[in-house]
C-alpha positions as CSV (number, residue, x, y, z in Angstrom):
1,X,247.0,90.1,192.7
2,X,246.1,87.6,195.9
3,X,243.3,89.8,197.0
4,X,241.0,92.6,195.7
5,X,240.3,95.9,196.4
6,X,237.4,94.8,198.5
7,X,239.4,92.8,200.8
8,X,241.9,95.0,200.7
9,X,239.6,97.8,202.0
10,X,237.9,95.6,204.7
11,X,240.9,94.6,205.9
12,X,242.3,98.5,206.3
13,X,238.4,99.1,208.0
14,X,239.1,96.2,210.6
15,X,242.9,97.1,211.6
16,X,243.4,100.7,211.8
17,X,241.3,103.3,213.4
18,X,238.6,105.6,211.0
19,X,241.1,108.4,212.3
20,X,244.3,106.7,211.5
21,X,246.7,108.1,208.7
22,X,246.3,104.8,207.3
23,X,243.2,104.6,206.4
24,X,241.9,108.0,205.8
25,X,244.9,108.0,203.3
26,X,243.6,104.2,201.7
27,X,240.1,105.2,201.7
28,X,240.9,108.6,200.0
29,X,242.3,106.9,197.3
30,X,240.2,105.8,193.9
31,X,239.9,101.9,193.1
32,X,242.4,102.3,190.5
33,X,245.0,103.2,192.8
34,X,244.4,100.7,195.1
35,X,244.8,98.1,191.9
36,X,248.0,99.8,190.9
37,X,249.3,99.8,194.8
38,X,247.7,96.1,195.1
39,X,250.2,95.4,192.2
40,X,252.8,96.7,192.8
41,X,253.0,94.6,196.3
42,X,251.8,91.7,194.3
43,X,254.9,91.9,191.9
44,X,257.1,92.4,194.8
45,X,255.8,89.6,197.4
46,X,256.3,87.4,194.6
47,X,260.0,88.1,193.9
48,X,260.9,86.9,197.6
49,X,262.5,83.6,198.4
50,X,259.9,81.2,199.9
51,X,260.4,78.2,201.7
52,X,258.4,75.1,200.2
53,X,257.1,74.9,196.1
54,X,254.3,75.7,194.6
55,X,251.0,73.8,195.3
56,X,249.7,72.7,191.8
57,X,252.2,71.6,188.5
58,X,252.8,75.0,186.1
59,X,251.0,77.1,189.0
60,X,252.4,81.0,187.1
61,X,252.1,82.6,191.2
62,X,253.8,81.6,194.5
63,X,251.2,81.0,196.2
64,X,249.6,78.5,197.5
65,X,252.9,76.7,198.5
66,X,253.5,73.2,199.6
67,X,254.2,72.2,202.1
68,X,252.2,74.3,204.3
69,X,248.7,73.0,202.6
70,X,249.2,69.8,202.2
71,X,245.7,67.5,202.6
72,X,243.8,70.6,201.6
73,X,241.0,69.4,198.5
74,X,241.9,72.4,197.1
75,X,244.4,75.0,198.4
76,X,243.9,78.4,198.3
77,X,246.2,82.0,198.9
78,X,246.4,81.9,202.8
79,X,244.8,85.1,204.2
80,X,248.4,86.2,206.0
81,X,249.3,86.3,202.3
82,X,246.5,88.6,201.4
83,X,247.1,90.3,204.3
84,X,250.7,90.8,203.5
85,X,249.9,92.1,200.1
86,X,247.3,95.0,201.8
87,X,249.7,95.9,204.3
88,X,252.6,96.6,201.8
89,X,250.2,98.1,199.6
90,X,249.3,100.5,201.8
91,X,253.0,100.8,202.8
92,X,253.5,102.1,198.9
93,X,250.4,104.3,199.3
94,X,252.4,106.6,201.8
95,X,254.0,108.5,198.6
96,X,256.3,111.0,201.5
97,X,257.3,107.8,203.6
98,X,258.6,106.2,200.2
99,X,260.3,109.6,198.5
100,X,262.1,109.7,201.8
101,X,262.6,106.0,201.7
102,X,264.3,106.4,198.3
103,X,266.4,109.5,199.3
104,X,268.4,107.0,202.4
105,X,268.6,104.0,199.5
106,X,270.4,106.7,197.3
107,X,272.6,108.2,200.3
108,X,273.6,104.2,201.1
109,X,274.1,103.4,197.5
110,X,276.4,106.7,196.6
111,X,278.5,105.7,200.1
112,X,277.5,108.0,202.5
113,X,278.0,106.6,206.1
114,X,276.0,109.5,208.4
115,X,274.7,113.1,208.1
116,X,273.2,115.3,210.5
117,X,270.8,118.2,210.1
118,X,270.0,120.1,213.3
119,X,269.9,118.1,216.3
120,X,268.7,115.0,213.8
121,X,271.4,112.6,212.5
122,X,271.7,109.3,210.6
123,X,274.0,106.8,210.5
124,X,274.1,104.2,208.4
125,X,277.5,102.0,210.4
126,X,280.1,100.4,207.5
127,X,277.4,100.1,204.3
128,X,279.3,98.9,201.1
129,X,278.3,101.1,197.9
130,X,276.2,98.5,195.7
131,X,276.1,96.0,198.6
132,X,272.8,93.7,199.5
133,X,271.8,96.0,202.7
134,X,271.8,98.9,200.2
135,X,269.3,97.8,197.6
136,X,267.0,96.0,199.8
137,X,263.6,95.6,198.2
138,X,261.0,97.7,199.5
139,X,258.6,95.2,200.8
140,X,261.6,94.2,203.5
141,X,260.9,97.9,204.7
142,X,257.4,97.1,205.1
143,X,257.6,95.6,208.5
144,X,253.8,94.5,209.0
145,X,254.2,92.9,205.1
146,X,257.4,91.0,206.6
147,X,255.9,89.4,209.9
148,X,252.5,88.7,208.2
149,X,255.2,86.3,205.5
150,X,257.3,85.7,207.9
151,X,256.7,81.8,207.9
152,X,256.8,81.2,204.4
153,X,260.3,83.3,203.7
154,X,263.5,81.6,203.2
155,X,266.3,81.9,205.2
156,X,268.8,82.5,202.2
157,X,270.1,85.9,204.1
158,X,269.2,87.4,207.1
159,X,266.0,89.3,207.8
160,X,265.9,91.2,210.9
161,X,263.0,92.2,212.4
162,X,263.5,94.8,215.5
163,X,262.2,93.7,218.5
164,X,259.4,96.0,220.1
């Protein structure tokens, strides 16, 4: 992990109201939870393609990278990065958001192109079974994960944000 469960905790107690879903939800949860959740976004943050290499010879994580700490005596995890890791883990702590997550990954991967229920409908425009847009990784869902790394990601295939 870049961060601990402290930080992480601080961090949810500065951003998000004591009311928010958020945070009630974090703060609910027992320390070892937030380890596993702080993992889980740990593992998947460090799959992504970063600009840049890693700051010290055999360093086992991606970050710190070079060159965006070059000069520093001794370079540490930037605190976006930290940042990042909190907001996806608390992304993965919203068990619903994910199961329904998961249920639209399957409907892309098994080819459906739209449904509707009731007045709510889905479309998911030409999606190729098995194609990239299909199996995205989770921590592209996690839009406040993605802007937070957004300086340090490669440009290897696109990334789009939507603008608010």
């Amino acid at each position: 992990m870049y961060g601990t469960v402290e930080q992480a905790d601080a961090y949810v107690k500065a951003h998000y109201a004591s009311k928010s879903a958020e945070r009630v939800r974090w703060l609910a949860l027992e320390d070892e939870d937030k380890t596993v959740y702080l993992t889980q976004a740990f593992d998947m943050i460090e799959r992504l393609p970063f600009r840049g290499r890693k700051a010290v010879v055999g360093q086992k994580n991606a970050f710190p990278r070079l060159p965006y700490q070059y000069g520093e005596d001794n370079p540490s995890v930037p605190e976006c990065v930290i940042s990042a890791e909190t907001e996806l883990a608390l992304y993965l702590s919203d068990t619903k958001a994910q199961e329904s997550s998961q249920k639209r990954k399957e409907l892309i991967r098994d080819g459906v192109k739209s449904f509707s229920l009731g007045d709510l409908s889905e479309n998911y425009g030409d999606v190729k079974s098995g194609s990239q847009a299909a199996t995205v990784s989770t921590a592209y869902s996690c839009q406040a994960c993605m802007q937070l790394l957004r300086p340090y990601l490669s440009g290897g295939f696109d990334i789009c944000f939507p603008s608010t």
